[in-house]
MARTORRO-306178 format. One record per residue: residue number from 1; residue in one letter; x, y, z of N, C-alpha, C in turn. Coordinates in steps of 0.02 Angstrom, whole numbers. Layout:
  nr rest    n.X    n.Y    n.Z   ca.X   ca.Y   ca.Z    c.X    c.Y    c.Z
 NUM    a      X      Y      Z      X      Y      Z      X      Y      Z
...
***
This chain:
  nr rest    n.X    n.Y    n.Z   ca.X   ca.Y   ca.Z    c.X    c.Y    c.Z
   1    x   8097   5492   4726   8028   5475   4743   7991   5451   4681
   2    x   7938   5402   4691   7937   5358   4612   7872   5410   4600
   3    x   7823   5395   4560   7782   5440   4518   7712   5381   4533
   4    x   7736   5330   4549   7648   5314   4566   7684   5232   4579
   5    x   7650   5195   4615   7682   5139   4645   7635   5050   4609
   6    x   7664   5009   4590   7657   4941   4560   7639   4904   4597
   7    x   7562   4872   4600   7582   4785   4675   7616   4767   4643
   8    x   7627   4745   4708   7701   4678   4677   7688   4607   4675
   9    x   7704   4572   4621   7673   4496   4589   7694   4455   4658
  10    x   7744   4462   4696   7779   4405   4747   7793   4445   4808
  11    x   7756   4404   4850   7762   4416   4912   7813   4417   4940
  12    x   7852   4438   5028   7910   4431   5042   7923   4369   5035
  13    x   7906   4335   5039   7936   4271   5057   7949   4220   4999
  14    x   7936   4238   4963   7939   4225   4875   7884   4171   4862
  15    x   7818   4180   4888   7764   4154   4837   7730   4205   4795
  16    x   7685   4174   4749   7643   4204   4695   7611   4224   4722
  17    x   7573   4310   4717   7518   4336   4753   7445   4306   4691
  18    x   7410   4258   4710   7347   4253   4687   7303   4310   4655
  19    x   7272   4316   4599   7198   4370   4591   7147   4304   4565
  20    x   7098   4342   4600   7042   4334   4604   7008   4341   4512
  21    x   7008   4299   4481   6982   4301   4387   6907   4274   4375
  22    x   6865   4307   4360   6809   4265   4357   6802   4228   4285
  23    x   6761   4169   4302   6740   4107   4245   6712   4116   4185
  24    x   6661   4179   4193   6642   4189   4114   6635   4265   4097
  25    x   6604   4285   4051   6596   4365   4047   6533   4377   4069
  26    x   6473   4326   4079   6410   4353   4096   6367   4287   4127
  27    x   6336   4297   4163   6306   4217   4171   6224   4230   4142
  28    x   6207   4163   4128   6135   4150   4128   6096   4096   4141
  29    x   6042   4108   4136   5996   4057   4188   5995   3995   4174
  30    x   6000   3950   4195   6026   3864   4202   5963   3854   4182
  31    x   5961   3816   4108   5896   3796   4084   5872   3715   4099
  32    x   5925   3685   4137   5918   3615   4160   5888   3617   4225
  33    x   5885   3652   4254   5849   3649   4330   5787   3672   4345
  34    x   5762   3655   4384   5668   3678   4387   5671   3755   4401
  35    x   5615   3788   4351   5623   3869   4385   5581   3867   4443
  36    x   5612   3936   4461   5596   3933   4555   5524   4006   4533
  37    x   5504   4009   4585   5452   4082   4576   5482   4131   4559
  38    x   5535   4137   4580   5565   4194   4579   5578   4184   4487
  39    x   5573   4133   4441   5588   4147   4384   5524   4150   4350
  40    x   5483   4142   4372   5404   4153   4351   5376   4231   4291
  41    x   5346   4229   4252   5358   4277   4244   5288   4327   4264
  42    x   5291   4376   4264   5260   4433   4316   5171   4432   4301
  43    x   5130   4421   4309   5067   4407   4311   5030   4466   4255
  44    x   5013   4464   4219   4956   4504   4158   4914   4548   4207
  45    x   4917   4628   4178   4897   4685   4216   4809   4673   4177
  46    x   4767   4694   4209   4701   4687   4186   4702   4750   4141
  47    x   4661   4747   4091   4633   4814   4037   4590   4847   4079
  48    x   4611   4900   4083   4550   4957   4109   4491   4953   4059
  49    x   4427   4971   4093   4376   4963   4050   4379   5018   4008
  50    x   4411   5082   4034   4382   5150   3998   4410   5142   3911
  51    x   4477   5095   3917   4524   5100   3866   4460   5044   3826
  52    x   4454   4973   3840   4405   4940   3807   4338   4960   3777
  53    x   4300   5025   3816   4266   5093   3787   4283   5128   3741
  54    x   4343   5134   3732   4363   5184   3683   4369   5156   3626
  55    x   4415   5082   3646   4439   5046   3569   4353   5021   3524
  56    x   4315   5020   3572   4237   5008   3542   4213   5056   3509
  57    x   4227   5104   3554   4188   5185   3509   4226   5195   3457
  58    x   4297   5175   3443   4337   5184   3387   4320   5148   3337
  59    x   4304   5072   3359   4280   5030   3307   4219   5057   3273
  60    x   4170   5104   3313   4128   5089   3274   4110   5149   3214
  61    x   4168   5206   3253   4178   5255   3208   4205   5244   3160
  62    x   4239   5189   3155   4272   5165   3076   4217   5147   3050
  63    x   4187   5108   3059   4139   5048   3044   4098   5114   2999
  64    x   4067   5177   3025   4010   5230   3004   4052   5252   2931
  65    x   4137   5269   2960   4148   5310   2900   4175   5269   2841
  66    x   4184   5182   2851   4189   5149   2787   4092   5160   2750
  67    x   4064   5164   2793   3994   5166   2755   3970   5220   2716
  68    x   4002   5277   2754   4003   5333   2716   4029   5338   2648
  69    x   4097   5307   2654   4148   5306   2596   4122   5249   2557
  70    x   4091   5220   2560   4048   5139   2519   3995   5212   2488
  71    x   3937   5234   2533   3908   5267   2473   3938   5325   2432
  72    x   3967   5372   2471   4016   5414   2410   4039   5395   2353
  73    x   4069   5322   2364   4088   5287   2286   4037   5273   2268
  74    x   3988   5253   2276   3932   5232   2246   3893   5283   2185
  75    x   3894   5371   2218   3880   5406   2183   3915   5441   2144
  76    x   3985   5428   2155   4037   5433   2098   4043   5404   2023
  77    x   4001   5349   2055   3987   5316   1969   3941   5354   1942
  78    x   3904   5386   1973   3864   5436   1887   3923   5472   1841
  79    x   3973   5504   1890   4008   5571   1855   4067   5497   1816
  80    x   4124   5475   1871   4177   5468   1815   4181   5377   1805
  81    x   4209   5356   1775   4199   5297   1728   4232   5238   1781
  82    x   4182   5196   1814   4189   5139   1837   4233   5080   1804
  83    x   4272   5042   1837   4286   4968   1796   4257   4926   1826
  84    x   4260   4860   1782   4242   4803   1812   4313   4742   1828
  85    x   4279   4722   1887   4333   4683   1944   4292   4607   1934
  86    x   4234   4584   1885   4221   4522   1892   4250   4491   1831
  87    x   4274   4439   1862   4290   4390   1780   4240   4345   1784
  88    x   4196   4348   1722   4152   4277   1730   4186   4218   1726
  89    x   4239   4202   1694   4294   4146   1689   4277   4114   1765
  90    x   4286   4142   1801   4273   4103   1861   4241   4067   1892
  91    x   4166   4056   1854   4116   4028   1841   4117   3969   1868
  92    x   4117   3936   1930   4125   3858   1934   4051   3814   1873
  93    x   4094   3784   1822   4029   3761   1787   4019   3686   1799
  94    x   3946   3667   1826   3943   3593   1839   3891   3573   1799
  95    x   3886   3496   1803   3824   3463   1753   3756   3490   1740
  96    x   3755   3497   1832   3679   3520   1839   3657   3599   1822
  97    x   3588   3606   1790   3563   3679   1764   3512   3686   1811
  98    x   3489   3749   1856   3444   3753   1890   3387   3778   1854
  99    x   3326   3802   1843   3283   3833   1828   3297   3920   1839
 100    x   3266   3937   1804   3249   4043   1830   3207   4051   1861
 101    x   3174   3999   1882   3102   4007   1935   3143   4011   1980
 102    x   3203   3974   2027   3223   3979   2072   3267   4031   2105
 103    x   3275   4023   2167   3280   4103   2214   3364   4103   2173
 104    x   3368   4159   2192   3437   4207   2146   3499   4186   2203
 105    x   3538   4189   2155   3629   4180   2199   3646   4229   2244
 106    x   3668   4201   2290   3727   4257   2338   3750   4304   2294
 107    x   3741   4377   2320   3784   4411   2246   3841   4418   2293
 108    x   3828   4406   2375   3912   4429   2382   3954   4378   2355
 109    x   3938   4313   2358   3976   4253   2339   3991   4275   2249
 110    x   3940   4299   2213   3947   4294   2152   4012   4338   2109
 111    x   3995   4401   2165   4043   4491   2156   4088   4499   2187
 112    x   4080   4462   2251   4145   4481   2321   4088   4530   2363
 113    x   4097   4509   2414   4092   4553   2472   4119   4609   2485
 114    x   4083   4656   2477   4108   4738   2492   4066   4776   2544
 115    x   4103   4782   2614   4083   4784   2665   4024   4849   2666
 116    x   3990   4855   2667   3926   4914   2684   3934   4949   2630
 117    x   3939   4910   2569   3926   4947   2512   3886   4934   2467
 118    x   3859   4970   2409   3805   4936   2384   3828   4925   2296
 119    x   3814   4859   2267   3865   4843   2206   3833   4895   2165
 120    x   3877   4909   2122   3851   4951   2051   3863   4901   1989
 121    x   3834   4921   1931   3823   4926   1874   3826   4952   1835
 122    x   3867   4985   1816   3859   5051   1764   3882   5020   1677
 123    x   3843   5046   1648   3825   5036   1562   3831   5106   1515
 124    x   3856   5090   1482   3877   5158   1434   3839   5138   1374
 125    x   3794   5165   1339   3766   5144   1286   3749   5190   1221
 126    x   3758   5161   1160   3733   5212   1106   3665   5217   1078
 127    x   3623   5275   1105   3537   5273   1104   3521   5253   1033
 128    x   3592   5256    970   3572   5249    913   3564   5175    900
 129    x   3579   5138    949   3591   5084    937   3578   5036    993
 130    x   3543   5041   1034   3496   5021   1107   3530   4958   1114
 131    x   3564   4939   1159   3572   4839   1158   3502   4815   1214
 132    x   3466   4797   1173   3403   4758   1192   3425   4707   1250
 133    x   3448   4666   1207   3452   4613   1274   3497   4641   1340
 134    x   3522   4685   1344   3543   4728   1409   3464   4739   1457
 135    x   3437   4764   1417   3365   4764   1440   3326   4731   1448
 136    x   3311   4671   1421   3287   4614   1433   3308   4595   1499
 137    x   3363   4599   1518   3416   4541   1571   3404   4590   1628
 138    x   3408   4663   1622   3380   4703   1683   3317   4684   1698
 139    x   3265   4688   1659   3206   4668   1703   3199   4571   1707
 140    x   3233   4546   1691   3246   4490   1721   3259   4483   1801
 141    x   3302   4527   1806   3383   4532   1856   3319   4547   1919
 142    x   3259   4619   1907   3235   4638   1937   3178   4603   1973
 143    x   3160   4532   1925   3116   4490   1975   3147   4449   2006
 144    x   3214   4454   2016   3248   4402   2081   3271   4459   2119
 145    x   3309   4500   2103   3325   4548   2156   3310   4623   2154
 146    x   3323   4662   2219   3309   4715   2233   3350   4757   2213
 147    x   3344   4810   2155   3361   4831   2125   3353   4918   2104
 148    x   3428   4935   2137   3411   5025   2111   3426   5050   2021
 149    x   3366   5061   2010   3378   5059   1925   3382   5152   1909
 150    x   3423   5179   1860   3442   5243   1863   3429   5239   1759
 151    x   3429   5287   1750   3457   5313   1686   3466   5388   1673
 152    x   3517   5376   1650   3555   5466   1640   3588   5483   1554
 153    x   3604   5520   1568   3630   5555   1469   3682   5586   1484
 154    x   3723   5562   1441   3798   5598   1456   3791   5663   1406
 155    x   3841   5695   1411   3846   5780   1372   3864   5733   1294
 156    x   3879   5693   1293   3916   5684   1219   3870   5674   1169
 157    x   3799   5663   1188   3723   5649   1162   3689   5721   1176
 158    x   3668   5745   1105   3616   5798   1125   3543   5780   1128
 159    x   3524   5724   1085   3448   5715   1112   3426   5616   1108
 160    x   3399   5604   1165   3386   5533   1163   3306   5545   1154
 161    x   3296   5479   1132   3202   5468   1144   3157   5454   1194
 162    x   3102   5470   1194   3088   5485   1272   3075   5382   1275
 163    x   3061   5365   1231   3049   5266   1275   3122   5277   1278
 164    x   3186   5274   1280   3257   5249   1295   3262   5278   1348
 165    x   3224   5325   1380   3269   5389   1437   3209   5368   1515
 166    x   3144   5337   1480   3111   5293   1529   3085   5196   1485
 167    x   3175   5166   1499   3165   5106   1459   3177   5047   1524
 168    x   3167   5086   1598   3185   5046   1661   3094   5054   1679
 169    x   3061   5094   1647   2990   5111   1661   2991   5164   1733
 170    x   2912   5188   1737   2922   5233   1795   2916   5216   1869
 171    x   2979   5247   1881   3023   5243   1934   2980   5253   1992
 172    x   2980   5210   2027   2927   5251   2090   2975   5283   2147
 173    x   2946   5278   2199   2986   5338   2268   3038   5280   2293
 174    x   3079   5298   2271   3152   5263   2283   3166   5242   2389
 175    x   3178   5181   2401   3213   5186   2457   3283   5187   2468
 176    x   3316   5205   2536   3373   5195   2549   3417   5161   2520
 177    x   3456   5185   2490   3515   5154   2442   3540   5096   2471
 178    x   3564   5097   2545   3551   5024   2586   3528   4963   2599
 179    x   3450   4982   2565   3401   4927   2565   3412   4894   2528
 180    x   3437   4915   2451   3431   4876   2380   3501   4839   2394
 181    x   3484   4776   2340   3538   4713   2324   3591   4715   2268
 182    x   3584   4787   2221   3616   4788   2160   3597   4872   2139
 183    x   3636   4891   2103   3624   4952   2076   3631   4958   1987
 184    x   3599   4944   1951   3602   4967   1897   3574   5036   1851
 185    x   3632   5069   1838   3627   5130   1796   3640   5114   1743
 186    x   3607   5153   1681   3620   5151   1601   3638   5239   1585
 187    x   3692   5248   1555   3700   5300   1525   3706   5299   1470
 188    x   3654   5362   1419   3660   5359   1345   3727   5400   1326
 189    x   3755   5364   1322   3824   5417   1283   3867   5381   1205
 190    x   3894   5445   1188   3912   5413   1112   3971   5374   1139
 191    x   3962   5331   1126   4006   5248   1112   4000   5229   1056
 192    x   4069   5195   1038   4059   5152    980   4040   5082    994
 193    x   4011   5042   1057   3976   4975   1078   3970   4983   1159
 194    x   3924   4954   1167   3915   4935   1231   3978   4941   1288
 195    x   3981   4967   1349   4038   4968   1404   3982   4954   1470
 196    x   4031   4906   1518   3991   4904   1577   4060   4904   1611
 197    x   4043   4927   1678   4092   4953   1722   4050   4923   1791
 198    x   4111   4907   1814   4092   4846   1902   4112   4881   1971
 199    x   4172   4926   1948   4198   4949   2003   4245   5001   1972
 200    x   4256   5080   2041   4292   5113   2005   4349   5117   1993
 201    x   4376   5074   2057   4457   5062   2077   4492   5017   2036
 202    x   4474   4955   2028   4517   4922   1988   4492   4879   1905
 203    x   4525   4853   1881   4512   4828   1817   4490   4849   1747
 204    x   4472   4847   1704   4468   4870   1631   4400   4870   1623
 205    x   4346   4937   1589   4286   4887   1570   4258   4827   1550
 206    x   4218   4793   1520   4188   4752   1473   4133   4770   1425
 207    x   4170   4778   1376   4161   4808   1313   4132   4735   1268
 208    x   4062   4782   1226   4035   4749   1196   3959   4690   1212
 209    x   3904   4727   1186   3845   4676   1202   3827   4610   1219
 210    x   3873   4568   1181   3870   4497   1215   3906   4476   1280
 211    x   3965   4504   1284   4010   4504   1335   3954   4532   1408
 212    x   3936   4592   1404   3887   4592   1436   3839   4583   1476
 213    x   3809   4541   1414   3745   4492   1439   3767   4432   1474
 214    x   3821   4397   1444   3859   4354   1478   3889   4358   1553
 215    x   3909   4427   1567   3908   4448   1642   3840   4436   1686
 216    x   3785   4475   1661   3715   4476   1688   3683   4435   1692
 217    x   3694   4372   1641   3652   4325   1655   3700   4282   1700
 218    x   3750   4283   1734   3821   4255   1773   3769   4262   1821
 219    x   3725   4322   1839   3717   4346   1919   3654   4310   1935
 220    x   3613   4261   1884   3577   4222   1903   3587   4135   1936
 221    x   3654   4149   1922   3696   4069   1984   3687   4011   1949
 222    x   3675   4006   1871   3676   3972   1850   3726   3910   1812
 223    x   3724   3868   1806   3776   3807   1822   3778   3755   1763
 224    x   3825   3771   1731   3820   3746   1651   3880   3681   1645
 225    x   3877   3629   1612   3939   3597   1611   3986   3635   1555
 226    x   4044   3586   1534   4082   3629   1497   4046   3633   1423
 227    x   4019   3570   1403   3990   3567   1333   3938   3622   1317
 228    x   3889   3621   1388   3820   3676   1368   3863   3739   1362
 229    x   3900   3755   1409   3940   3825   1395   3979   3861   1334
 230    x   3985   3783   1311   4002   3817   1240   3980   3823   1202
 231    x   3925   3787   1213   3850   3803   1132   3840   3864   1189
 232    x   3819   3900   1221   3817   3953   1252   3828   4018   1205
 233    x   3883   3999   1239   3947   4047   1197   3937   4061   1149
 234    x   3935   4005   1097   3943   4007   1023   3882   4029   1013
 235    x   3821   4035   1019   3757   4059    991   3757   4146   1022
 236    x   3792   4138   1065   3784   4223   1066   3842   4272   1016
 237    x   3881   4251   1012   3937   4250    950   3896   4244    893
 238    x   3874   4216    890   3829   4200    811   3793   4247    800
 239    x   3750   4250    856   3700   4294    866   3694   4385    863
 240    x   3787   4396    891   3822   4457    872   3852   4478    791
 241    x   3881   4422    788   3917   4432    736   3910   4426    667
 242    x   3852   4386    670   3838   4363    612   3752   4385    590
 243    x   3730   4362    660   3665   4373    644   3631   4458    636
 244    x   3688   4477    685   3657   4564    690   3722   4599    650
 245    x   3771   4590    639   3822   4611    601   3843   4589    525
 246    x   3813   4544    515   3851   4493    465   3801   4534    387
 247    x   3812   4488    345   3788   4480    275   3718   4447    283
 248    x   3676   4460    231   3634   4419    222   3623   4351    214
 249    x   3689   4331    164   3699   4266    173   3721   4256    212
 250    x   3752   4269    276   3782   4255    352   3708   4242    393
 251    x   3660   4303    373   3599   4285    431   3567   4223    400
 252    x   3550   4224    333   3526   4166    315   3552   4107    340
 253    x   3606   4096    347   3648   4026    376   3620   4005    423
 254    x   3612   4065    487   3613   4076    564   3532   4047    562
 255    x   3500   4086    512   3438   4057    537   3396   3994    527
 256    x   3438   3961    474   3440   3903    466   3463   3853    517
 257    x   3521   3878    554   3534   3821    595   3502   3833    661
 258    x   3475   3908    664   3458   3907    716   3386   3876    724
 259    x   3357   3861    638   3285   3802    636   3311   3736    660
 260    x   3346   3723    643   3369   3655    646   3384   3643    725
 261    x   3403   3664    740   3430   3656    817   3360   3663    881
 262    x   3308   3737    848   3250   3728    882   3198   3662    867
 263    x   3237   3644    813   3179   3568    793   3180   3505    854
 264    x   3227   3526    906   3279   3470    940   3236   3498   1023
 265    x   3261   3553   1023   3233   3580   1093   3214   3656   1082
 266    x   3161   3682   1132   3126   3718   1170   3164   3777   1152
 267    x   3236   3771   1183   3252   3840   1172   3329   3833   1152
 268    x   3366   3893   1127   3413   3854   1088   3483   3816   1121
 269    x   3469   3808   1159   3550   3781   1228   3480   3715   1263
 270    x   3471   3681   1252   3424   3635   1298   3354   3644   1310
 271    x   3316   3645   1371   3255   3654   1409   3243   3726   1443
 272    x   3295   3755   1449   3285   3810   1480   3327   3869   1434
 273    x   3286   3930   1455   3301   4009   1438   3389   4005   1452
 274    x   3413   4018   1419   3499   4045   1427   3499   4116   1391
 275    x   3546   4152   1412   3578   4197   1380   3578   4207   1309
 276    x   3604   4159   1269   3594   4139   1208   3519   4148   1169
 277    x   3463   4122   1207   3398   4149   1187   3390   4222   1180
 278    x   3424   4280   1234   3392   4328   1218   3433   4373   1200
 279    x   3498   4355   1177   3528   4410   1130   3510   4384   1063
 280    x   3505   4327   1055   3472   4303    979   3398   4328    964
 281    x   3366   4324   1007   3300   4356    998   3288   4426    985
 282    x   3355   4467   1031   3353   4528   1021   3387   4543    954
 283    x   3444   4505    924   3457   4532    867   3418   4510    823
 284    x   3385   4464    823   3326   4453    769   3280   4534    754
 285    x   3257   4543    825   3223   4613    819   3267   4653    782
 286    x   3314   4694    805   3341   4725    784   3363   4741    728
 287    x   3381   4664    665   3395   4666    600   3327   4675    565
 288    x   3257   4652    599   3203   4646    557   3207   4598    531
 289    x   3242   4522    543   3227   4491    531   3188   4425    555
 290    x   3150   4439    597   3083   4392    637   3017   4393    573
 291    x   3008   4441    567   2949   4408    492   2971   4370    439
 292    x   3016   4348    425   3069   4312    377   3088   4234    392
 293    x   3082   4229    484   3117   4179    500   3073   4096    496
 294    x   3150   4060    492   3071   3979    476   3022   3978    547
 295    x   3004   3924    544   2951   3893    583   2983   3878    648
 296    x   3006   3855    647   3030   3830    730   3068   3911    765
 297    x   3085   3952    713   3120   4005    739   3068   4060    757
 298    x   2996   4069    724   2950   4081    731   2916   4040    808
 299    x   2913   3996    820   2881   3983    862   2908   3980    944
 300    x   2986   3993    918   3019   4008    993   3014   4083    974
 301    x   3010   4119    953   3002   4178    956   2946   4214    992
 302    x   2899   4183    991   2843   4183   1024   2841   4166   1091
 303    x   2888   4113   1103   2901   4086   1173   2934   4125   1221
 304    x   2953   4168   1184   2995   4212   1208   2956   4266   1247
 305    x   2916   4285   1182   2869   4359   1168   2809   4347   1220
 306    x   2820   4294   1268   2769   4268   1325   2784   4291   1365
 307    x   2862   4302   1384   2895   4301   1451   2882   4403   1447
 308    x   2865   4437   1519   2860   4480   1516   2920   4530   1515
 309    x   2978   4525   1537   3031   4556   1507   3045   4580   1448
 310    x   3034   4519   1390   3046   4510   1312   2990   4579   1297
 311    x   2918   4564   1308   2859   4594   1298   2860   4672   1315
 312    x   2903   4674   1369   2931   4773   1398   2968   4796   1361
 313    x   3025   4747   1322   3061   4781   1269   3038   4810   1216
 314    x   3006   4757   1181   2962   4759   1133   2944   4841   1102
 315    x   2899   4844   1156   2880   4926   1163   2935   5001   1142
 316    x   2981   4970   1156   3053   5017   1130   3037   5021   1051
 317    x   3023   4971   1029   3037   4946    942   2986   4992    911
 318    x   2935   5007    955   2865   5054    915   2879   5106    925
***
């Protein structure tokens, strides 16, 4: 008896028994022929509203707690040390110079846009050694925009003077941190030069008074070609280095050319106030050397000593 039984390939009669083999391993849909409904594909289920409710209430609970987290950082810059995230390099510089009479730049265009937050400023400064034109350029800053102005004393200073500790003047009843366009704080702490800090998250300070001012006066949208930018430049350099740092025979030089050059124009970069005017003006103060200076340097000095900013500083010096 066999153990399990074989079809057999040939029939009695001796033909081939046929199987049945199919054509491929899988079929698929004939992309040459028109699809039928049946290949249609299945019609879009509608969104329930409750879910479109929710994803709203979600949105807008984000939306509250980025605002929250915008001012939290905001008041983080008193305690630990902000950087700055602007490069002035970026400066698009063109022919045309606008006036300072005119309305102030986009600061989101100027800083970046930071969603429901309010920009800071933070300044590290040595009370032994005040950078004036920091101060000058704040109450500049403050007749184009709205402005939360702070000053504080770090532990590393045991005593400042009372004009440095009210050198923003008195402060009246502050509104909503919301309302304002800019935030600038000054802290007296021992430094060996000037630090300003933009943001806490990313980038390096900017270290040093001219560098500075060169940021601050950036936030007035002003539009220099390449040539004015570099007498710019170079007079506040001068004006650091030589004029408030240098030798006597170094200031003497400075103030010589800086006669010669006011013999030409108004102020020392062209027709209008630049940057360059008021760190030079301020280091003039500062060395004591404005009773000394020629005639034309004398008489923009004065031009200066008009503008009421220059005139608020002043008052520090007594």
């Amino acid at each position: 008896m066999p153990m399990y039984k074989v079809r057999p390939l040939h029939r009695a009669g001796g033909g081939v028994l046929a199987e049945h083999l199919p054509t491929c391993m899988y079929r698929l849909p004939n992309l040459h022929r028109q699809p039928s409904p049946a290949d249609s594909p299945p019609p879009q289920e509608e969104v329930d509203p409750s879910l479109q409710a929710l994803e709203s209430r979600q949105e807008e609970i984000l939306k509250r707690l980025y605002e929250l987290k915008s001012a939290v950082d905001g008041l983080s810059k008193m305690i630990q040390t902000p950087d700055a995230d602007f490069d002035v390099t970026n400066i698009i510089q063109t022919v045309e110079c606008s006036p300072l009479t005119t309305n102030g730049a986009d600061l989101d265009l100027m800083l970046g846009k930071d969603y429901g937050a309010l920009k800071d400023i933070v300044i590290n400064a040595n009370p032994s050694l005040p950078p004036l034109s920091l101060l000058v350029l704040h109450s500049l800053l403050c007749e184009r925009y709205k402005i939360l102005s702070a000053v504080h004393t770090h532990s590393s200073v045991r005593t400042v003077p009372e004009n440095l500790l009210k050198c923003f003047g008195e402060q009246m009843k502050k509104q909503p941190r919301h309302e304002y366009q800019l935030g600038f704080t000054l802290i007296w702490k021992d430094v060996p030069k000037p630090q300003m800090k933009f943001s806490i998250q990313t980038m390096c300070p900017i270290e040093g008074e001219g560098n500075i001012a060169r940021f601050l006066f950036s936030l007035f949208g002003q539009k220099y070609n390449a040539v004015t930018a570099t007498l710019i430049d170079s007079w506040v350099d001068t004006a650091i280095f030589q004029l408030k740092e240098g030798s006597s025979k170094e200031k003497g030089a400075v103030l010589r050319s800086m006669n010669a050059a006011l013999g030409k124009t108004s102020w020392l970069v062209g027709n209008e106030l630049t940057v360059a005017d008021v760190v030079a003006w301020c280091a003039l103060q500062q060395t004591g050397g404005a009773n000394a200076a020629p005639a034309n340097v004398q008489k923009w000095m004065k031009s200066c000593e008009n503008l009421a900013p220059f005139t608020s500083v002043m008052k520090l010096l007594k």
